[in-house]
C-alpha positions as CSV (number, residue, x, y, z in Angstrom):
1,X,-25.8,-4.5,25.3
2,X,-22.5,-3.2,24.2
3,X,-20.3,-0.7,25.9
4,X,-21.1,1.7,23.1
5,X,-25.1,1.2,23.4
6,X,-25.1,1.4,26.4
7,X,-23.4,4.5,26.7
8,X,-26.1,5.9,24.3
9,X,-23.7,6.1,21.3
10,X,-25.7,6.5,18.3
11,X,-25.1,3.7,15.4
12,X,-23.7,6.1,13.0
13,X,-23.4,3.4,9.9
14,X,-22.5,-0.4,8.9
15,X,-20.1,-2.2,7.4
16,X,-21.4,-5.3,5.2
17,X,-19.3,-7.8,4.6
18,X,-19.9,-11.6,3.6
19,X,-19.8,-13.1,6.8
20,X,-21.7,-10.5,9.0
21,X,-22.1,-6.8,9.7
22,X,-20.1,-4.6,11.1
23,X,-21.8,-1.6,13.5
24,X,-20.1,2.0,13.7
25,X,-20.9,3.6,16.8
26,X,-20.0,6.9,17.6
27,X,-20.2,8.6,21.1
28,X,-20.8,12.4,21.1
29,X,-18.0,13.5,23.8
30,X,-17.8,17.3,25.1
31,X,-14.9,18.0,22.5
32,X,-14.7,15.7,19.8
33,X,-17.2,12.6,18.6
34,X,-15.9,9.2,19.6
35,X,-16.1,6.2,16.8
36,X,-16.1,2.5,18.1
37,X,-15.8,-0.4,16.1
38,X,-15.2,-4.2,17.1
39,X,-12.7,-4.6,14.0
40,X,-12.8,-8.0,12.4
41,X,-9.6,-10.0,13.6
42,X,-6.3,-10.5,11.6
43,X,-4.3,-8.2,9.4
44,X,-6.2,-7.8,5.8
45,X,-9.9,-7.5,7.9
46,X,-8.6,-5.0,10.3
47,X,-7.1,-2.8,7.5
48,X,-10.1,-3.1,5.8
49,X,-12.2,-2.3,8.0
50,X,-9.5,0.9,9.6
51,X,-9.4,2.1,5.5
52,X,-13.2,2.4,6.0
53,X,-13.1,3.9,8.8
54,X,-10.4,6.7,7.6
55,X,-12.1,7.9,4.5
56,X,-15.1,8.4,6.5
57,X,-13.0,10.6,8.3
58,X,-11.1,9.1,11.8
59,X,-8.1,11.0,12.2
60,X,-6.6,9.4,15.1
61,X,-6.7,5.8,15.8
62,X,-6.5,4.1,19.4
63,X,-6.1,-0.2,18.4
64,X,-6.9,-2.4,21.9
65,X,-6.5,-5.9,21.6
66,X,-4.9,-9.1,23.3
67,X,-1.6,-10.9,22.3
68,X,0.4,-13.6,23.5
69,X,3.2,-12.9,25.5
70,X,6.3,-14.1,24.9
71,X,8.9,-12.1,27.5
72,X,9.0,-11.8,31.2
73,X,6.0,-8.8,31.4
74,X,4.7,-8.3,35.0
75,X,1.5,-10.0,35.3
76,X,-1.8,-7.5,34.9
77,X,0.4,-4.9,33.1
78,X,-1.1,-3.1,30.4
79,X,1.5,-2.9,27.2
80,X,1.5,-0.6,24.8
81,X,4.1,-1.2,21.8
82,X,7.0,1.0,20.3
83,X,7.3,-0.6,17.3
84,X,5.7,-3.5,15.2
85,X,8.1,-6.5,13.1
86,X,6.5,-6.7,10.1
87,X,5.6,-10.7,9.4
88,X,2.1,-10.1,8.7
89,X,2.0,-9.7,4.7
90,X,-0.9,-6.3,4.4
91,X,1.9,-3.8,6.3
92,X,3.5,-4.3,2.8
93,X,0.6,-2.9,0.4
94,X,0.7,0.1,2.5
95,X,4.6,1.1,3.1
96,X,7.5,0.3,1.0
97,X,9.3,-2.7,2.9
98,X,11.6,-2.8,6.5
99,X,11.7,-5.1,9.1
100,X,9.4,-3.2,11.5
101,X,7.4,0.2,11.7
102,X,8.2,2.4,14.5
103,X,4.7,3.4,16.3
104,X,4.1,7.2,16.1
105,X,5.7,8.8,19.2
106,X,3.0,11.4,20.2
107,X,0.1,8.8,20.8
108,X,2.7,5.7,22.2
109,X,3.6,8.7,24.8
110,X,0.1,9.6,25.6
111,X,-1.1,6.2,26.5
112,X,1.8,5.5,28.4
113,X,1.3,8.7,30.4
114,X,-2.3,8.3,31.1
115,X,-2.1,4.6,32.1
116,X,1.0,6.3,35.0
117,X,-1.0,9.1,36.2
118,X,-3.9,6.3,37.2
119,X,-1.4,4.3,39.0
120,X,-1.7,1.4,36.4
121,X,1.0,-0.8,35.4
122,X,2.5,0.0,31.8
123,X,4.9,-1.4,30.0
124,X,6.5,-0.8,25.9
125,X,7.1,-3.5,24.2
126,X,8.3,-4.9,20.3
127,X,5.5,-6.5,18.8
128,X,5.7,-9.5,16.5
129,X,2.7,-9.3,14.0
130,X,2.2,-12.2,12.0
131,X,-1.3,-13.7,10.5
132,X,0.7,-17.0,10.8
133,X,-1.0,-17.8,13.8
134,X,-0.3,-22.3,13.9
135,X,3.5,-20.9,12.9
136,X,4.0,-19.7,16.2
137,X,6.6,-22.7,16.9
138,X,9.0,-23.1,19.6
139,X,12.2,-22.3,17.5
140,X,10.4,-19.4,16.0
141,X,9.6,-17.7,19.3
142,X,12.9,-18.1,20.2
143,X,14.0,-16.2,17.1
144,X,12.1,-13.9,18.2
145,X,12.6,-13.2,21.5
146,X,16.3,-13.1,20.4
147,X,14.9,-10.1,18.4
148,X,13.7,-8.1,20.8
149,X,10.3,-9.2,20.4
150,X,8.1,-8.8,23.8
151,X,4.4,-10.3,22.3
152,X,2.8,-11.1,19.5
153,X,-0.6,-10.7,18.0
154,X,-2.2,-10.4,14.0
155,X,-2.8,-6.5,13.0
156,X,-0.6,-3.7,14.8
157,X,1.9,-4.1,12.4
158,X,-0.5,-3.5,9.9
159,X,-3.3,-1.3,11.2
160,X,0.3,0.9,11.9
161,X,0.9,1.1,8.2
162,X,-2.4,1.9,7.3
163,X,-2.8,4.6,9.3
164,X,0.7,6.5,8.1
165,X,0.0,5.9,4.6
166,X,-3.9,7.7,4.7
167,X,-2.0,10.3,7.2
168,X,-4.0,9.3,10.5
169,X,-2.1,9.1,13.7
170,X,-2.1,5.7,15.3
């Protein structure tokens, strides 16, 4: 069983697409319902699936994912990023062009805050989104640790545009 079935969150709907379904869970918390969703992975399908999930109401938008890390981060520490470069492509059909999208303060400083009052490592970083995953080369990491770059992974850059153009905080 899932996290969310097992913690007897109702399946509230489902997402259909071509290559499988898509369950929305929502967990009925003391002060506000919960929605879950395993998002599909890489930029377009996550943004699909978060535009979905928005007009159906989600106001505020927690992403957790992996990434490859491409700066000296202390082993086992959790990261939670500032600000996204925009190499993905779908950031684009949301928010008129820039190099990256800063991450909305107010929830960046929340995670950060509740990760340090549990004693759990945290660190910010610059992610490099990009759905060029086999174009991760040497030279180009480089480039863009010489940015400022700290990890890279496929949708926060994109998920982030999303979520300021339908007005949800992410």
């Amino acid at each position: 069983h899932s996290y969310a079935e097992s913690n007897n969150a109702e399946v509230a709907g489902e997402v259909i697409t071509v290559s499988h379904n898509i369950k929305i869970y929502v967990l009925h918390e003391e002060k506000e319902d919960i929605c879950m969703v395993q998002s599909l992975i890489g930029a377009p399908a996550a943004s699909m699936m978060l535009d979905t999930l928005i007009s159906c109401g989600c106001r505020k938008v927690i992403a957790v994912g992996s990434c490859g890390v491409l700066s000296d981060i202390p082993e086992n520490a959790f990261m939670v990023p500032t600000r996204a470069l925009r190499a993905e492509g779908t950031s684009y059909h949301y928010l008129p062009a820039s190099r990256y999208i800063e991450l909305d303060e107010g929830p960046v400083s929340a995670i950060k805050n509740t990760f340090e009052s549990y004693g759990l490592p945290v660190v910010t970083c610059t992610t490099w989104t990009t759905d060029g995953f086999f174009r991760e080369t040497e030279d180009m990491v480089k480039y863009r640790l010489e940015e400022g770059c700290d990890v890279v992974e496929m949708e926060c850059a994109a998920l982030a545009a999303c979520c300021r153009k339908r007005n949800a905080e992410f």
